[in-house]
mmCIF file of the N, C-alpha and C atoms, coordinates in Angstrom:
data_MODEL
# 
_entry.id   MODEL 
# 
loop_
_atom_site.group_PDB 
_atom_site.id 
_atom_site.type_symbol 
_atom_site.label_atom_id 
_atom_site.label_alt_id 
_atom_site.label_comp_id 
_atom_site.label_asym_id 
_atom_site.label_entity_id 
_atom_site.label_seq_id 
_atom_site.pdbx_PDB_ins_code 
_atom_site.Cartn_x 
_atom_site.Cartn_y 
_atom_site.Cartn_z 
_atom_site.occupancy 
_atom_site.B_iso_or_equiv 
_atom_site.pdbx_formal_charge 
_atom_site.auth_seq_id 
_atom_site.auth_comp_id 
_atom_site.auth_asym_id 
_atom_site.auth_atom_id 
_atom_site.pdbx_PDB_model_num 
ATOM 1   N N  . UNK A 1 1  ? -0.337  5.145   -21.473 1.00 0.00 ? 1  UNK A N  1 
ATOM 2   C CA . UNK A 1 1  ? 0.703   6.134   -21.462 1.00 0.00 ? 1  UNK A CA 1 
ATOM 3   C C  . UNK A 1 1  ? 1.767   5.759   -22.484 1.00 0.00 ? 1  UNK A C  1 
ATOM 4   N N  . UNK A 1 2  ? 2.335   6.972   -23.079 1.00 0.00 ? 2  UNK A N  1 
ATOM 5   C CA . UNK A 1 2  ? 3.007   6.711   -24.305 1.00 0.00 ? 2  UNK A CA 1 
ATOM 6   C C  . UNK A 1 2  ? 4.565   7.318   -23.727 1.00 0.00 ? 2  UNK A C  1 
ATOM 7   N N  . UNK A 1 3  ? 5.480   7.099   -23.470 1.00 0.00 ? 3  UNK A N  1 
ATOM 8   C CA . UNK A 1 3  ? 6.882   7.690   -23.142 1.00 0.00 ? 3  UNK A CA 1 
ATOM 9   C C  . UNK A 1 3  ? 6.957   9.019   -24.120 1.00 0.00 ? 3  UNK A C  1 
ATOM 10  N N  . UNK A 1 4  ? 7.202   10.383  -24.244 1.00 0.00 ? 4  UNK A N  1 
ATOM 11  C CA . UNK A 1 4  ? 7.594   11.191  -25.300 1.00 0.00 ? 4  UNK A CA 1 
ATOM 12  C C  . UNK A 1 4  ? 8.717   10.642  -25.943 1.00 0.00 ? 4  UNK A C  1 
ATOM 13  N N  . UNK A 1 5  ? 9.534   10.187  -25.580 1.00 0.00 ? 5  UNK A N  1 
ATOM 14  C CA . UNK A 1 5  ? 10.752  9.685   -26.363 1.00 0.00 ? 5  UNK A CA 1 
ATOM 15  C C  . UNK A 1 5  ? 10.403  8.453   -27.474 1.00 0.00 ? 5  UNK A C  1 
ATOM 16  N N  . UNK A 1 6  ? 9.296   7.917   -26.820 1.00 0.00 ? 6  UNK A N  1 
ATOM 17  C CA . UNK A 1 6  ? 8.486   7.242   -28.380 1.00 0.00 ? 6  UNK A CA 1 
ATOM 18  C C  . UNK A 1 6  ? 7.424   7.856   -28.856 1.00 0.00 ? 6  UNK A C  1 
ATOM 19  N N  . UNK A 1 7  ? 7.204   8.906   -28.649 1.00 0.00 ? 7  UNK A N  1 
ATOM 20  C CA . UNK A 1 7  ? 6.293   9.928   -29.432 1.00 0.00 ? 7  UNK A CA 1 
ATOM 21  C C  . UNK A 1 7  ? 5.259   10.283  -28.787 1.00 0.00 ? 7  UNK A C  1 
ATOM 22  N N  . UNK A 1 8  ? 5.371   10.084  -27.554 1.00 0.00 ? 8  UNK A N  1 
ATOM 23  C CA . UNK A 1 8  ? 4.035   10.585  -26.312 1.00 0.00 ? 8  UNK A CA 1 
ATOM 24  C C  . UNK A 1 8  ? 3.690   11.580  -26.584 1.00 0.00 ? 8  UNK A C  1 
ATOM 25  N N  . UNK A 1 9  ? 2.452   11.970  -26.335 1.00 0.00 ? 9  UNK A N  1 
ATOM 26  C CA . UNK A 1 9  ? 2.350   13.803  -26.011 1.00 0.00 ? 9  UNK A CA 1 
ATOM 27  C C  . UNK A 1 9  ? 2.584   14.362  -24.580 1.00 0.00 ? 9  UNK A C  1 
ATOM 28  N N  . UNK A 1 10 ? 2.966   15.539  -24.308 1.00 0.00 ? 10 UNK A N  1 
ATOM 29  C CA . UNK A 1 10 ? 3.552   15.987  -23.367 1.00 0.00 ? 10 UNK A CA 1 
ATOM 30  C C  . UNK A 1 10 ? 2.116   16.681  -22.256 1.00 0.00 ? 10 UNK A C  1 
ATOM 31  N N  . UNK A 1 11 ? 0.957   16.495  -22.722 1.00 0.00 ? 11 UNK A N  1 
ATOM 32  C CA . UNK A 1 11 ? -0.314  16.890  -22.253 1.00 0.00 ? 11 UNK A CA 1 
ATOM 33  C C  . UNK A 1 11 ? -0.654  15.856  -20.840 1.00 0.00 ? 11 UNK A C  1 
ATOM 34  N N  . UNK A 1 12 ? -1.189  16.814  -19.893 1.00 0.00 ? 12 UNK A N  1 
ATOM 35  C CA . UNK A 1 12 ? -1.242  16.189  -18.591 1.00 0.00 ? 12 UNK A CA 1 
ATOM 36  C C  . UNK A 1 12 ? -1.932  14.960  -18.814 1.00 0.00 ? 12 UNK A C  1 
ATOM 37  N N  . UNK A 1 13 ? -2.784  14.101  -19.212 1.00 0.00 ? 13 UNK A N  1 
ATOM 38  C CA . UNK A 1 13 ? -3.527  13.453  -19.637 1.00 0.00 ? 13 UNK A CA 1 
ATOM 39  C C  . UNK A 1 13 ? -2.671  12.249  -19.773 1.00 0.00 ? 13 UNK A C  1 
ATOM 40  N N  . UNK A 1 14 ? -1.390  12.331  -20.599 1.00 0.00 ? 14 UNK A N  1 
ATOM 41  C CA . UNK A 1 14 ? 0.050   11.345  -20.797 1.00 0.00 ? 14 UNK A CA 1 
ATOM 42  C C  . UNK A 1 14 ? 1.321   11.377  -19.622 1.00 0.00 ? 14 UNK A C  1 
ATOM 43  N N  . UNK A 1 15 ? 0.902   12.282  -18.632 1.00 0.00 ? 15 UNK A N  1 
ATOM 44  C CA . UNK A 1 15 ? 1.770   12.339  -17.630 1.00 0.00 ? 15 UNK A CA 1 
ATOM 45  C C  . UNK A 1 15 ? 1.642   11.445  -16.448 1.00 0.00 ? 15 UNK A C  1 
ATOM 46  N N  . UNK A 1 16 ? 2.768   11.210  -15.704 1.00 0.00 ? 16 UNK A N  1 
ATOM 47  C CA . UNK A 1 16 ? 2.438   10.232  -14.691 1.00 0.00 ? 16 UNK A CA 1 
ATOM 48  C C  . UNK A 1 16 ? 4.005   11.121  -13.654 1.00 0.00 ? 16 UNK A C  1 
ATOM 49  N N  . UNK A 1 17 ? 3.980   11.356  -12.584 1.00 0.00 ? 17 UNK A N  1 
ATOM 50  C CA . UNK A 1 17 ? 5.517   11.478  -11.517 1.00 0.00 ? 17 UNK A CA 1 
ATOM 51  C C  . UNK A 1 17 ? 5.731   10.853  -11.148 1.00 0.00 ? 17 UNK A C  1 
ATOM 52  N N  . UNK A 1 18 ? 7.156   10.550  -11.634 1.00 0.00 ? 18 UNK A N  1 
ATOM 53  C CA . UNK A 1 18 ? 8.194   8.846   -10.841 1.00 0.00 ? 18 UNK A CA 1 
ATOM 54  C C  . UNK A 1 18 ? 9.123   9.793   -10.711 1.00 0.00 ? 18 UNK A C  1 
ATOM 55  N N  . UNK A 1 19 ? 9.825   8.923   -9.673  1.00 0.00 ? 19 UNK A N  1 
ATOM 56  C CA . UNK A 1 19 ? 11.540  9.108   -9.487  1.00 0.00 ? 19 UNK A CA 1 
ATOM 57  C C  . UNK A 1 19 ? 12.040  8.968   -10.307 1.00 0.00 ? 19 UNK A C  1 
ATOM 58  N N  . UNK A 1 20 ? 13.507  9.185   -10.690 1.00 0.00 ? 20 UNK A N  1 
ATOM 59  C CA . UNK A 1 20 ? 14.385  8.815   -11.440 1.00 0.00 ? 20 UNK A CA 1 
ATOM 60  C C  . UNK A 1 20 ? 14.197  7.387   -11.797 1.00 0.00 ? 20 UNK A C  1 
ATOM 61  N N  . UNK A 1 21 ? 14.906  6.638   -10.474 1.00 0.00 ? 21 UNK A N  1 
ATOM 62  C CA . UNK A 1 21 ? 14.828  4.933   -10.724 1.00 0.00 ? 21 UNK A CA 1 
ATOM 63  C C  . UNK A 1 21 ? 13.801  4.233   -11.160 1.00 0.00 ? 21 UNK A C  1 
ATOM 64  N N  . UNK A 1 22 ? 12.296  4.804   -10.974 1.00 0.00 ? 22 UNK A N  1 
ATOM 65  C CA . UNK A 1 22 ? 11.730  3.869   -11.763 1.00 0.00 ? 22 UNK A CA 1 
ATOM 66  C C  . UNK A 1 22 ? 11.071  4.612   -13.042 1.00 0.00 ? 22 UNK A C  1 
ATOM 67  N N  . UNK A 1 23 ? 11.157  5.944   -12.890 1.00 0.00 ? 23 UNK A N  1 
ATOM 68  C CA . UNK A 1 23 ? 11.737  6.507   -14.518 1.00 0.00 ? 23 UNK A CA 1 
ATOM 69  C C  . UNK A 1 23 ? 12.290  5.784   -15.450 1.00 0.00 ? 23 UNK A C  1 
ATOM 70  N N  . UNK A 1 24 ? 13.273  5.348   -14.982 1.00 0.00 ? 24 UNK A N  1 
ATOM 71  C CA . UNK A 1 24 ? 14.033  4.254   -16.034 1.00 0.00 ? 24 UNK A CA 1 
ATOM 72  C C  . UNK A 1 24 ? 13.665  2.916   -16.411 1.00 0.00 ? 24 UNK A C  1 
ATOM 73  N N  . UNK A 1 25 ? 12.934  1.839   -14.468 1.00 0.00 ? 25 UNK A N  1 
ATOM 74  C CA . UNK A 1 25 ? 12.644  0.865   -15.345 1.00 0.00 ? 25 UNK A CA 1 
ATOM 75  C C  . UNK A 1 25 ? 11.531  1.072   -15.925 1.00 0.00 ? 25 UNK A C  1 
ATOM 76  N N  . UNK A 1 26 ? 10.220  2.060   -15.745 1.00 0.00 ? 26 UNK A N  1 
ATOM 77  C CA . UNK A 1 26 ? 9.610   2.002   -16.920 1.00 0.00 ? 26 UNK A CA 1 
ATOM 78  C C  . UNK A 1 26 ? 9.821   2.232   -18.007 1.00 0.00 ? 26 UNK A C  1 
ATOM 79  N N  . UNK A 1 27 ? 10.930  3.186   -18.342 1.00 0.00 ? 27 UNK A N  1 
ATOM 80  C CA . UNK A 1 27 ? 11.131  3.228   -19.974 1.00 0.00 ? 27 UNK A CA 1 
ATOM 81  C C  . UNK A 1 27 ? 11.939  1.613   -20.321 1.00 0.00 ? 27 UNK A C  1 
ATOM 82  N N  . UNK A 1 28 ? 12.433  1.038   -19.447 1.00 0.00 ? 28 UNK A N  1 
ATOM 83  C CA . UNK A 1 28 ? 12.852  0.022   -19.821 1.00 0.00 ? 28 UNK A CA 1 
ATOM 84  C C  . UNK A 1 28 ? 12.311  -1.307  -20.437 1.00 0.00 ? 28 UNK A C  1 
ATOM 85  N N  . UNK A 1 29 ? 11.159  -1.576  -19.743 1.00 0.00 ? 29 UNK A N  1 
ATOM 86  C CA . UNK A 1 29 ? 9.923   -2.440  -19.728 1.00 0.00 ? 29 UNK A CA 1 
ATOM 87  C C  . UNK A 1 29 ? 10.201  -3.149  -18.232 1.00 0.00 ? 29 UNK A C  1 
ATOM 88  N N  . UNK A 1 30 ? 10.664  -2.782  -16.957 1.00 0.00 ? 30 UNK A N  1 
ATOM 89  C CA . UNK A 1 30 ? 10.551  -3.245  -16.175 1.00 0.00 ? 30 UNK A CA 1 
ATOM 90  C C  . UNK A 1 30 ? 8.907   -3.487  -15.277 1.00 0.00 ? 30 UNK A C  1 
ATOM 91  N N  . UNK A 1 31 ? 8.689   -1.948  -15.272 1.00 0.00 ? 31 UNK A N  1 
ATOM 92  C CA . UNK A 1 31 ? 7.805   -1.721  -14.262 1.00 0.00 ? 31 UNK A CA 1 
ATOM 93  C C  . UNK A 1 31 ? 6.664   -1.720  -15.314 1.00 0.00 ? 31 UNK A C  1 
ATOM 94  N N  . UNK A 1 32 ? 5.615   -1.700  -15.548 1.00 0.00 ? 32 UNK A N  1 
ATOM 95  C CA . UNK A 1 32 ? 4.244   -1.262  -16.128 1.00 0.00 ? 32 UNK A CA 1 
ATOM 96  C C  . UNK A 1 32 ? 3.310   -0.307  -16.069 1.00 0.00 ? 32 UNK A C  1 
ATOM 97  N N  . UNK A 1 33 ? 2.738   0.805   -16.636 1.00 0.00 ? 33 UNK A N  1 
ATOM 98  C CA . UNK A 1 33 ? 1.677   1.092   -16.140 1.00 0.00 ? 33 UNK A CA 1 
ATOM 99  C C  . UNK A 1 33 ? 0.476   1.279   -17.104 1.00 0.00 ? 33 UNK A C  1 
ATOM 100 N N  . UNK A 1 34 ? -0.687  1.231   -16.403 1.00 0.00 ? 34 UNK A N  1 
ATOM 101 C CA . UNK A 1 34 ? -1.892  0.958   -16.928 1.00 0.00 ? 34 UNK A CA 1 
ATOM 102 C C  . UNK A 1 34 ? -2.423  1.924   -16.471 1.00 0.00 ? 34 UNK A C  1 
ATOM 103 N N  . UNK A 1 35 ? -3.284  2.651   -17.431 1.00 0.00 ? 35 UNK A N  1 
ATOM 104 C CA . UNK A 1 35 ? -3.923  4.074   -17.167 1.00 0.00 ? 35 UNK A CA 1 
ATOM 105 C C  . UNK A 1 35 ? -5.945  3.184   -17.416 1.00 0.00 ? 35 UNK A C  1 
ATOM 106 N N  . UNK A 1 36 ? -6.731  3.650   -16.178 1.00 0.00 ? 36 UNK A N  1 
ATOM 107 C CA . UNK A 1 36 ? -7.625  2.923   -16.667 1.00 0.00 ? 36 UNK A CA 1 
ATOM 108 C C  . UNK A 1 36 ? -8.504  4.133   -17.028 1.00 0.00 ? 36 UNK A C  1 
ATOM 109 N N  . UNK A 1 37 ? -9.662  3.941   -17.648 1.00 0.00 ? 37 UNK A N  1 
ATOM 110 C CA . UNK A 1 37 ? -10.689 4.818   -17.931 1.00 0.00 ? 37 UNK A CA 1 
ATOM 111 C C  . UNK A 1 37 ? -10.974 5.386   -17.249 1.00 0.00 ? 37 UNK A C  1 
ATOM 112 N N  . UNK A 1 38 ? -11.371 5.545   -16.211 1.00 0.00 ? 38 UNK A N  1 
ATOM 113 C CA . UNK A 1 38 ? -11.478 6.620   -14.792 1.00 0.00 ? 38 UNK A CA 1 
ATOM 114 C C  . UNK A 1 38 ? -10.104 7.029   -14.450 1.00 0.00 ? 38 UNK A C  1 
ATOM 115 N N  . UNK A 1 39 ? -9.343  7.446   -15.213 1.00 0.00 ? 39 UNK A N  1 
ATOM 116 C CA . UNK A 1 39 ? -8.113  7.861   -14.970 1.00 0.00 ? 39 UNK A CA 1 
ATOM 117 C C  . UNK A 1 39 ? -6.645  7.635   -14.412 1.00 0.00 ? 39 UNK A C  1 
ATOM 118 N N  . UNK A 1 40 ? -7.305  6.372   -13.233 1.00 0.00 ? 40 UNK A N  1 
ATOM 119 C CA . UNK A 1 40 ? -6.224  6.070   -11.971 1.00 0.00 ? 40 UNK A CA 1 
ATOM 120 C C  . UNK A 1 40 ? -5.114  5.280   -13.110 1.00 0.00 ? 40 UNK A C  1 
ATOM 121 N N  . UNK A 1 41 ? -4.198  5.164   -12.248 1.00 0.00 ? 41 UNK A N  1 
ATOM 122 C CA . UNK A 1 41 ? -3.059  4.466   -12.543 1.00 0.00 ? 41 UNK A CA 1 
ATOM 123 C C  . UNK A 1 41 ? -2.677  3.163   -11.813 1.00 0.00 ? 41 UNK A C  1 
ATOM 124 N N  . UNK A 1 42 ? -2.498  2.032   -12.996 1.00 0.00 ? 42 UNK A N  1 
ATOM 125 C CA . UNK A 1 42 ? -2.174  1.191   -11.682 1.00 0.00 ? 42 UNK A CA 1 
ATOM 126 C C  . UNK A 1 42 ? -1.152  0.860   -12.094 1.00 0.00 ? 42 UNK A C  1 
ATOM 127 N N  . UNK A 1 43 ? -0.045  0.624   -11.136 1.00 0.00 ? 43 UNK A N  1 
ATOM 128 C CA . UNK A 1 43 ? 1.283   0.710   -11.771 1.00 0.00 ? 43 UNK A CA 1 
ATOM 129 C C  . UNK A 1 43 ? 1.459   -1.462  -11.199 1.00 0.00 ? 43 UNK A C  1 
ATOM 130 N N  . UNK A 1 44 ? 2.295   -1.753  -12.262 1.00 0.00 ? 44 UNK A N  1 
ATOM 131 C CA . UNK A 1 44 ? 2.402   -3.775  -12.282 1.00 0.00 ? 44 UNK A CA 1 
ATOM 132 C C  . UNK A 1 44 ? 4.250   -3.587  -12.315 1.00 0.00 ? 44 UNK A C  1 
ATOM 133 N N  . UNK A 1 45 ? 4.520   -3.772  -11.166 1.00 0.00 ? 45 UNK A N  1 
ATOM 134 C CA . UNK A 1 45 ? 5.607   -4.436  -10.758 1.00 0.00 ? 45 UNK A CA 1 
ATOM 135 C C  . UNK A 1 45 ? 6.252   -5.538  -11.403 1.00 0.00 ? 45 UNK A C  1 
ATOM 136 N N  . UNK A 1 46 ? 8.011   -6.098  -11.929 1.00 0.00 ? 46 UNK A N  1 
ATOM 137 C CA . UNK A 1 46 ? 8.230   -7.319  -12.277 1.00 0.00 ? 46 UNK A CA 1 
ATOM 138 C C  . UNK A 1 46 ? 8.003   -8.537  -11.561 1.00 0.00 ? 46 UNK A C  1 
ATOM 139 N N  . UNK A 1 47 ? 8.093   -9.848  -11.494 1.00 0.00 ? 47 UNK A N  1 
ATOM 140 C CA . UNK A 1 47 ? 7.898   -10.597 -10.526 1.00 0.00 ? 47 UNK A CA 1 
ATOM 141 C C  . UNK A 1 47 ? 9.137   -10.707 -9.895  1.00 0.00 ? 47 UNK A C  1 
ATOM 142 N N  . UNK A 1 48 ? 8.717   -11.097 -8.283  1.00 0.00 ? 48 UNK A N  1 
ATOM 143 C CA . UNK A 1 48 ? 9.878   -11.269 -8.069  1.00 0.00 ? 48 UNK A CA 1 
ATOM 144 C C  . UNK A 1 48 ? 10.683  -12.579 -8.456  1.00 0.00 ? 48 UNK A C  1 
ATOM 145 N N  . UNK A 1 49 ? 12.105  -12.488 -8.156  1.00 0.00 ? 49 UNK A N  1 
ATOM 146 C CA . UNK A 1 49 ? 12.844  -13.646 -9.170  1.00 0.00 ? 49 UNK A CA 1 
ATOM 147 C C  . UNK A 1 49 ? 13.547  -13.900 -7.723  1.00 0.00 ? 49 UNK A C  1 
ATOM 148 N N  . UNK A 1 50 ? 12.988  -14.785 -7.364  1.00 0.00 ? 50 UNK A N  1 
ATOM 149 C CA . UNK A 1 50 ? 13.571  -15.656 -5.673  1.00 0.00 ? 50 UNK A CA 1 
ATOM 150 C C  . UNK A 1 50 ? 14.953  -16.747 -6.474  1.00 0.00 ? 50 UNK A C  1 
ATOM 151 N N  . UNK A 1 51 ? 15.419  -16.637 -7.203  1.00 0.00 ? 51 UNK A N  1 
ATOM 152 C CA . UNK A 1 51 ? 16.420  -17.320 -8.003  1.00 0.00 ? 51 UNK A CA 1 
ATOM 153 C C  . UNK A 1 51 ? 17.379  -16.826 -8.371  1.00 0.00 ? 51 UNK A C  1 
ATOM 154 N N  . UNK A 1 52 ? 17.309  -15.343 -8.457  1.00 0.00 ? 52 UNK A N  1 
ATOM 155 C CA . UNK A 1 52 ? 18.532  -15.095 -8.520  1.00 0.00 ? 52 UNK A CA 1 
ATOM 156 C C  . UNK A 1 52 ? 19.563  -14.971 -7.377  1.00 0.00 ? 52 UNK A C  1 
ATOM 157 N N  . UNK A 1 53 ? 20.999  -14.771 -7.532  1.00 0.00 ? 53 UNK A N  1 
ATOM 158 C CA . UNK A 1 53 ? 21.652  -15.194 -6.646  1.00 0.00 ? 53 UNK A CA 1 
ATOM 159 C C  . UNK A 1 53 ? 21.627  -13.541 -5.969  1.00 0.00 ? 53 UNK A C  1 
ATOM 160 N N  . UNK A 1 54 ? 21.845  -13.419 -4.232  1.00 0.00 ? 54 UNK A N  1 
ATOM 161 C CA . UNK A 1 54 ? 21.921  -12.357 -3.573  1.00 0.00 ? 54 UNK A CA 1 
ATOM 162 C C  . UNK A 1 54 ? 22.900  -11.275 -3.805  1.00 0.00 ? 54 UNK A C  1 
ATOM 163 N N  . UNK A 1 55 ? 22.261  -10.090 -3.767  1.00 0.00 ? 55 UNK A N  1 
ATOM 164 C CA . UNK A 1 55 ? 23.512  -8.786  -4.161  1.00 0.00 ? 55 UNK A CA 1 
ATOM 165 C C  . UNK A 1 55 ? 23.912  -8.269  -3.256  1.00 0.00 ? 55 UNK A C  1 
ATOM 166 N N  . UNK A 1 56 ? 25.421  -7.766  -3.052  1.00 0.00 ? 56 UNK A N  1 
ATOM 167 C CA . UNK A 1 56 ? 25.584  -6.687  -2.326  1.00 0.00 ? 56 UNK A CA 1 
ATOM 168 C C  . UNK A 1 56 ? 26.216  -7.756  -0.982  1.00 0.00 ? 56 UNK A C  1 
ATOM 169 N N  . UNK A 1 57 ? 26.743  -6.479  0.363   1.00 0.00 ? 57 UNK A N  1 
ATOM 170 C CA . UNK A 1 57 ? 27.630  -7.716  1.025   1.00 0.00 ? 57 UNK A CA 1 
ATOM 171 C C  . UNK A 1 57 ? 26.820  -8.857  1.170   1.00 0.00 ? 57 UNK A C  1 
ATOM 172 N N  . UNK A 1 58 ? 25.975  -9.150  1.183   1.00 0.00 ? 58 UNK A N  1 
ATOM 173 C CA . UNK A 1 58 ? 25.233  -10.201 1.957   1.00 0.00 ? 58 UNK A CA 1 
ATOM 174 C C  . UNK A 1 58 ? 25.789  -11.853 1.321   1.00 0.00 ? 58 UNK A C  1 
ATOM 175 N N  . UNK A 1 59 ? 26.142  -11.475 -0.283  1.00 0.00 ? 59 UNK A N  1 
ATOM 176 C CA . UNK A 1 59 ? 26.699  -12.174 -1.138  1.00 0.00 ? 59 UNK A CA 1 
ATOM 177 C C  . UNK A 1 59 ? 28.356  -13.169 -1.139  1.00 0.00 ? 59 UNK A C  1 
ATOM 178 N N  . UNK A 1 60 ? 28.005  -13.901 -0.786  1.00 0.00 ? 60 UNK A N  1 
ATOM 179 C CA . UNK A 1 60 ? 29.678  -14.713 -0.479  1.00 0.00 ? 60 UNK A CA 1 
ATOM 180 C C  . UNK A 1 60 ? 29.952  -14.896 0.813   1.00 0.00 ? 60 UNK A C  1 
ATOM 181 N N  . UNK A 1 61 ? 31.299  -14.812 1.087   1.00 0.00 ? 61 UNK A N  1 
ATOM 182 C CA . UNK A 1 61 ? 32.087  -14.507 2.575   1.00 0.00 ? 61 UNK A CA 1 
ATOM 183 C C  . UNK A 1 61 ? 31.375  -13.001 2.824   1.00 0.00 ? 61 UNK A C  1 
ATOM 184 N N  . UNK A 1 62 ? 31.342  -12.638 4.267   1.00 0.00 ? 62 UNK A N  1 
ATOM 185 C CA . UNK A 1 62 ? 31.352  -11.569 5.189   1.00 0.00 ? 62 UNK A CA 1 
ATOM 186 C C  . UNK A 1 62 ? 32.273  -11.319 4.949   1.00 0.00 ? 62 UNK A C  1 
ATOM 187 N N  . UNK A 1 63 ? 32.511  -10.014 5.264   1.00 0.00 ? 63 UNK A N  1 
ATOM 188 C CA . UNK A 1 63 ? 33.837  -9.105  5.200   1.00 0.00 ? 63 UNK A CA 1 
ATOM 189 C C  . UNK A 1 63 ? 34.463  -9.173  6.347   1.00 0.00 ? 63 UNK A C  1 
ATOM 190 N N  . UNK A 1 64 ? 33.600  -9.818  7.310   1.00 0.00 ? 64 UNK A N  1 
ATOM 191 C CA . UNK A 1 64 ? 35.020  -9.497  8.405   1.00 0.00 ? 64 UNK A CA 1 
ATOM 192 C C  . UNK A 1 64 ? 36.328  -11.349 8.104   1.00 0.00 ? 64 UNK A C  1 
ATOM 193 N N  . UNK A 1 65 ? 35.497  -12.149 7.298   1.00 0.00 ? 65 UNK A N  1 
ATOM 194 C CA . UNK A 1 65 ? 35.918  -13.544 7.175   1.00 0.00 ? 65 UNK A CA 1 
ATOM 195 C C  . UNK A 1 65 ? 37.265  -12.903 6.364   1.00 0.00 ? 65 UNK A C  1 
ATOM 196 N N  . UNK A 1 66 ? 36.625  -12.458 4.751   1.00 0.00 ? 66 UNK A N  1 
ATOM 197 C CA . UNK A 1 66 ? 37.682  -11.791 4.334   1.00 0.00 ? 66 UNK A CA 1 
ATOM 198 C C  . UNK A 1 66 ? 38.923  -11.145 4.687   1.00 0.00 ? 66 UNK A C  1 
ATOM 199 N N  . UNK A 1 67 ? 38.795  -9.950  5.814   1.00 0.00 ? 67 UNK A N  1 
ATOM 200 C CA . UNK A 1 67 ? 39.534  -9.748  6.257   1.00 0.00 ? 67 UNK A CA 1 
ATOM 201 C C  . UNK A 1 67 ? 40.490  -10.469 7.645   1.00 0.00 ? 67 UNK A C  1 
ATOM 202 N N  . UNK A 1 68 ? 40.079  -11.519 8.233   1.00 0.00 ? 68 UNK A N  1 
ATOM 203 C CA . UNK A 1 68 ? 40.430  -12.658 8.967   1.00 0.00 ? 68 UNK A CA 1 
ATOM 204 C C  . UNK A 1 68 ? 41.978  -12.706 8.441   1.00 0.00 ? 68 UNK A C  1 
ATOM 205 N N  . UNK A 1 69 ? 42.937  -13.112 9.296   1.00 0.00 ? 69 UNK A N  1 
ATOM 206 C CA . UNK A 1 69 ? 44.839  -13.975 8.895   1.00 0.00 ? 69 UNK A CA 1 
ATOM 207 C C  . UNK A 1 69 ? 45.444  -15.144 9.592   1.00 0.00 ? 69 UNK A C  1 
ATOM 208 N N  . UNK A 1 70 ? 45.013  -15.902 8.433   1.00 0.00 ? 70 UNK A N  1 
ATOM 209 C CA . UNK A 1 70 ? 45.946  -17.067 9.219   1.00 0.00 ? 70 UNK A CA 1 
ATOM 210 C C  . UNK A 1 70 ? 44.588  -18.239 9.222   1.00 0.00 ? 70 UNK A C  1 
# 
């Protein structure tokens, strides 16, 4: 599969339906996909990265610590 925005053709054959979000990381080079000769798609995930540090509240102090006085 070729993205149209790098010169894909727009013919069902070059098409694949994603969401938005991984709309993007595939144009990004996150996600992968592989179109095989019998047609299927197999789509290759990044690895996961057990190293990076945690997002979102779970990250740091709790919020109720934060909000704690005294």
């Amino acid at each position: 599969m070729v993205p149209w925005i790098r010169g894909g053709p727009t013919n069902p054959d070059n098409l694949v339906l994603l969401c938005s979000r991984h709309h993007v990381q595939v144009l990004e080079g996150r996600w992968q996909l592989l179109v095989h000769p019998d047609g299927h798609v197999e789509v290759i995930r990044p690895p996961l990265d057990f190293a990076a540090p945690p997002r979102g509240p779970a990250a740091g102090k709790v919020a109720w610590e934060l909000g704690r006085k005294g």
